[in-house]
C-alpha positions as CSV (number, residue, x, y, z in Angstrom):
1,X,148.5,154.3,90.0
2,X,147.2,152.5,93.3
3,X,149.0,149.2,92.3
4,X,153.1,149.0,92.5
5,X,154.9,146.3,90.9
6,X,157.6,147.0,93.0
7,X,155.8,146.9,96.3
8,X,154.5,143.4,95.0
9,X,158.2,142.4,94.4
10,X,158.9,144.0,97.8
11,X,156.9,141.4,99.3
12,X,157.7,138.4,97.3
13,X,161.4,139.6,98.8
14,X,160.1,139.9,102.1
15,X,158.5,136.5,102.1
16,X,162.1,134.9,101.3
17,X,164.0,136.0,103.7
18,X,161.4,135.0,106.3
19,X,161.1,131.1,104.7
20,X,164.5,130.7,102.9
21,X,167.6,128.8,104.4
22,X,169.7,131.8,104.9
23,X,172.4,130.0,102.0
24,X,170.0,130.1,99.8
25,X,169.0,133.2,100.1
26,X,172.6,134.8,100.3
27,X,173.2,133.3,96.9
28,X,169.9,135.2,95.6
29,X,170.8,138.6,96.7
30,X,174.6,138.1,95.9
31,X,173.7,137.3,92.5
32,X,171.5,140.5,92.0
33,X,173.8,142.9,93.8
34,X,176.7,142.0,91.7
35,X,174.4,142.5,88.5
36,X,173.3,146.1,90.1
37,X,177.0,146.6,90.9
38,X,178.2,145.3,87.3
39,X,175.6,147.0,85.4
40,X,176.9,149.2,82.2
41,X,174.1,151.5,80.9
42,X,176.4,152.9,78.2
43,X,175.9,148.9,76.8
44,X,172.6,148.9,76.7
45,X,170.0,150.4,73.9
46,X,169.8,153.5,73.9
47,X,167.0,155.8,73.2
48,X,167.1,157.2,70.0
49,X,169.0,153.8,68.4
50,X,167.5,152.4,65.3
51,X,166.5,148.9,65.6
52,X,167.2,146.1,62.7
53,X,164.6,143.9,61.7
54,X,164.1,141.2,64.0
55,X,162.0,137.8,64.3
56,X,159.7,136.6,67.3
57,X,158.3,133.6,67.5
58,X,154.6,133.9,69.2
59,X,154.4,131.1,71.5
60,X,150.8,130.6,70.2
61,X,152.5,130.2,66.5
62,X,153.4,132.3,63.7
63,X,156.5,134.5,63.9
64,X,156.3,139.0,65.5
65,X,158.6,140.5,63.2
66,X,159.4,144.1,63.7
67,X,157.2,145.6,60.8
68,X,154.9,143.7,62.1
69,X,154.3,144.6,65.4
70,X,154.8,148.7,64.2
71,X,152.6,148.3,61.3
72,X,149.7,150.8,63.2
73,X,152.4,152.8,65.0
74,X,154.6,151.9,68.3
75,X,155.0,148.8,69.9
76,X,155.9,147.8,73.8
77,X,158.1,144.7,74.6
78,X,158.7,143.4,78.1
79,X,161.7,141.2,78.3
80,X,161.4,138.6,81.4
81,X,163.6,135.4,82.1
82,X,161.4,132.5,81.8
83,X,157.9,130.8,82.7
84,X,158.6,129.6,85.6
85,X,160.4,132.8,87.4
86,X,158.6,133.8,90.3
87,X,158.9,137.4,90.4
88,X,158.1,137.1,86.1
89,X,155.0,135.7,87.5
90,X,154.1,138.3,89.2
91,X,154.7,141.5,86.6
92,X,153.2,139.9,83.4
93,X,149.7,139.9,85.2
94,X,150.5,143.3,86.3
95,X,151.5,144.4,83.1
96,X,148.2,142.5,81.7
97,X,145.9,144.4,84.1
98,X,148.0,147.8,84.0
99,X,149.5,148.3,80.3
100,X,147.4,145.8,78.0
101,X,143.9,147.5,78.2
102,X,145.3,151.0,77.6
103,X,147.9,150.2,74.5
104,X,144.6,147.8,73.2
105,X,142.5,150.4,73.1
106,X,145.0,152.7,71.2
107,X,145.8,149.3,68.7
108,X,149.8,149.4,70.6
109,X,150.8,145.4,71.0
110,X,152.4,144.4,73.7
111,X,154.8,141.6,73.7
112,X,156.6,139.8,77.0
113,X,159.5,138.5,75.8
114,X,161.8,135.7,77.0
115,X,164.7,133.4,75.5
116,X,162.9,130.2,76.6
117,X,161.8,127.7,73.7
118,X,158.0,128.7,72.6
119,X,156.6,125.0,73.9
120,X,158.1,126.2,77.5
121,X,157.3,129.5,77.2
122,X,153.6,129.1,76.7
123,X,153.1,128.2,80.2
124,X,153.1,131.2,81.5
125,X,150.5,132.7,79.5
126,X,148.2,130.0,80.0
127,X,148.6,130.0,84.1
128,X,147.5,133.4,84.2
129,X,145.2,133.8,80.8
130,X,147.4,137.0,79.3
131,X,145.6,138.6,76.7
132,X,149.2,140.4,75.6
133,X,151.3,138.4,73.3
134,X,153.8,136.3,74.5
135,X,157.2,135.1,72.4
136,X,160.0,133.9,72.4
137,X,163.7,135.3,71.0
138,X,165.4,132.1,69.7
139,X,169.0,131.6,71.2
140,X,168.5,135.0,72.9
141,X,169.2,137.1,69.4
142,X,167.6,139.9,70.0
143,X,168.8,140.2,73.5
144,X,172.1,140.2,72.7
145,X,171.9,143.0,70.3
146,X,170.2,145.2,72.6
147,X,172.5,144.6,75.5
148,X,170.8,143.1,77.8
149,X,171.8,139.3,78.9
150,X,173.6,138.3,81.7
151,X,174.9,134.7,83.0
152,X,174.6,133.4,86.1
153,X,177.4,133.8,88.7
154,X,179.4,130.6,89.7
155,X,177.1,130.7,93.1
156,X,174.4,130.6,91.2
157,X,175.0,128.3,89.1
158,X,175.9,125.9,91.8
159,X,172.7,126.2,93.7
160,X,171.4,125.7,90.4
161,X,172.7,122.3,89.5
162,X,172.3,121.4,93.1
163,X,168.5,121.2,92.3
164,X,169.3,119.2,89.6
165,X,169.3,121.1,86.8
166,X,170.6,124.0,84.3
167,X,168.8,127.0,83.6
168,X,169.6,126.0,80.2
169,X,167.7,123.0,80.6
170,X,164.6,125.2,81.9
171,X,164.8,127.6,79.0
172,X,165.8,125.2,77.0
173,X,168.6,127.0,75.1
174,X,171.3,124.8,76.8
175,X,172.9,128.3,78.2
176,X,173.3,130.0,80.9
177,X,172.6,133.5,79.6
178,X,168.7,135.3,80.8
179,X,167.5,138.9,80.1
180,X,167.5,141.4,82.3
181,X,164.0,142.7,82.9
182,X,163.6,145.1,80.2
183,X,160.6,147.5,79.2
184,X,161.5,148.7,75.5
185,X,158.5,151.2,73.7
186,X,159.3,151.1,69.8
187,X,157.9,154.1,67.6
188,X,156.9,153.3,64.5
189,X,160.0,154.5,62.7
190,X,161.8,151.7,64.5
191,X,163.6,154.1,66.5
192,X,164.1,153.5,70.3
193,X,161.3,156.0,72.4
194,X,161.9,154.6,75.7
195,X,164.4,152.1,77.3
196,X,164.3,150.8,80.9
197,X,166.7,147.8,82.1
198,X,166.4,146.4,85.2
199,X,169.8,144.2,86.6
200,X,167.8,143.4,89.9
201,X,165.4,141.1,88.7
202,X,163.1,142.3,91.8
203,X,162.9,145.7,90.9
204,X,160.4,146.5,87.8
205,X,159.5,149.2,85.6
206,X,156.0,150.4,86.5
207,X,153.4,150.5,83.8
208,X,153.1,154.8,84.2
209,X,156.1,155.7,82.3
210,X,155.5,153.6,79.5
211,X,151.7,154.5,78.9
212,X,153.2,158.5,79.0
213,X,155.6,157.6,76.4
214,X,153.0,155.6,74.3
215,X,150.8,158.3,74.5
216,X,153.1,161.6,73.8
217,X,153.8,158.9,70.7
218,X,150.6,158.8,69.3
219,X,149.7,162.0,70.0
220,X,152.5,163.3,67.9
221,X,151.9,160.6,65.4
222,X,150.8,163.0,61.7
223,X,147.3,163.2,61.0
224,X,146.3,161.6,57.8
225,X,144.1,164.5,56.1
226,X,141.5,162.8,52.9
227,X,141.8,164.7,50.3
């Protein structure tokens, strides 16, 4: 594809360490090294898992359950960290313009997912006028079963209050915990078809791979013959 997510999150990079006070910045890239250099893949999802039922809660009301969203076949959640993220900012429009048409035309939904509380949350959907659904995963339950939170290091955390607030208060779950950038494509036997988690937060799964596994989904989905 001509657009990169990553070459987008290159630059957002690039801009920081050109404007940020070199502290701040230090505390940034610690934070997502040691999450890179901490990483366990063998605790994540894996493809092939089974997924228990599970409850969203669409930021624009009602709940996404699981046999919801694969009702008409597979499903595609994007886990992100919250509204307000800045690199989050910049891959659900890119997911919008890349992923949503595609997995709308074939009747796929697409969900972004992030722990913050659904009056929060709905910011970001609004700012940028996404078309793909938007929800929330109270108290980060879902998450947590797929293996995929982490808490912010005590440097973090520090330049965190030193603004004046939690991340807990921003999310408002009163924790410190935030997914890590996750792309999960659900077939519609619930199983796990693809899995891609991300500990640097600045480097994203492009939308390719995910409309290739939607597709080799669908295309092996049974034909219904009328009889």
């Amino acid at each position: 594809m001509s657009e990169s997510l990553n070459h987008q999150l290159a630059e957002l990079h690039a801009e920081r360490v050109a404007t940020w006070a070199p502290a701040a910045l230090q505390v940034n890239i610690g934070q997502r090294q040691r999450l890179v250099d901490e990483a366990q893949p063998d605790a994540y999802v894996q493809v092939g898992d089974a997924l228990d039922p599970f409850t969203l809660l669409n930021v624009e009301g009602g709940e996404l359950s699981l046999d919801l969203l694969l009702a008409d076949g597979p499903a595609v959640l994007i886990f992100f960290r919250f509204a307000g993220c800045p690199a989050c900012n910049i891959a659900l429009p890119y997911y919008e313009r890349q992923l949503y048409p595609r997995l709308r035309a074939w009747g796929v939904p697409l969900v972004a997912v992030s722990p913050q509380v659904p009056q929060r949350l709905v910011e970001i959907k609004t700012r940028h006028d996404l078309k793909l659904l938007v929800a929330s995963d109270p108290d980060n339950t879902l998450g947590r079963r797929l293996g995929i939170l982490y808490s912010f290091d005590e440097a973090s955390r520090n330049a965190a209050l030193a603004k004046g607030s939690s991340i807990g208060e921003t999310t408002g779950t009163g924790t410190w915990e935030l997914p890590q950038p996750t792309v999960v494509v659900i077939a519609q036997d619930g199983t796990v078809a693809f899995v891609e988690v991300s500990p640097d937060w600045l480097v994203r799964t492009e939308a390719e791979p995910v409309l290739q596994v939607v597709e080799r989904l669908l295309g092996q989905q049974p034909v219904r013959i009328a009889i």
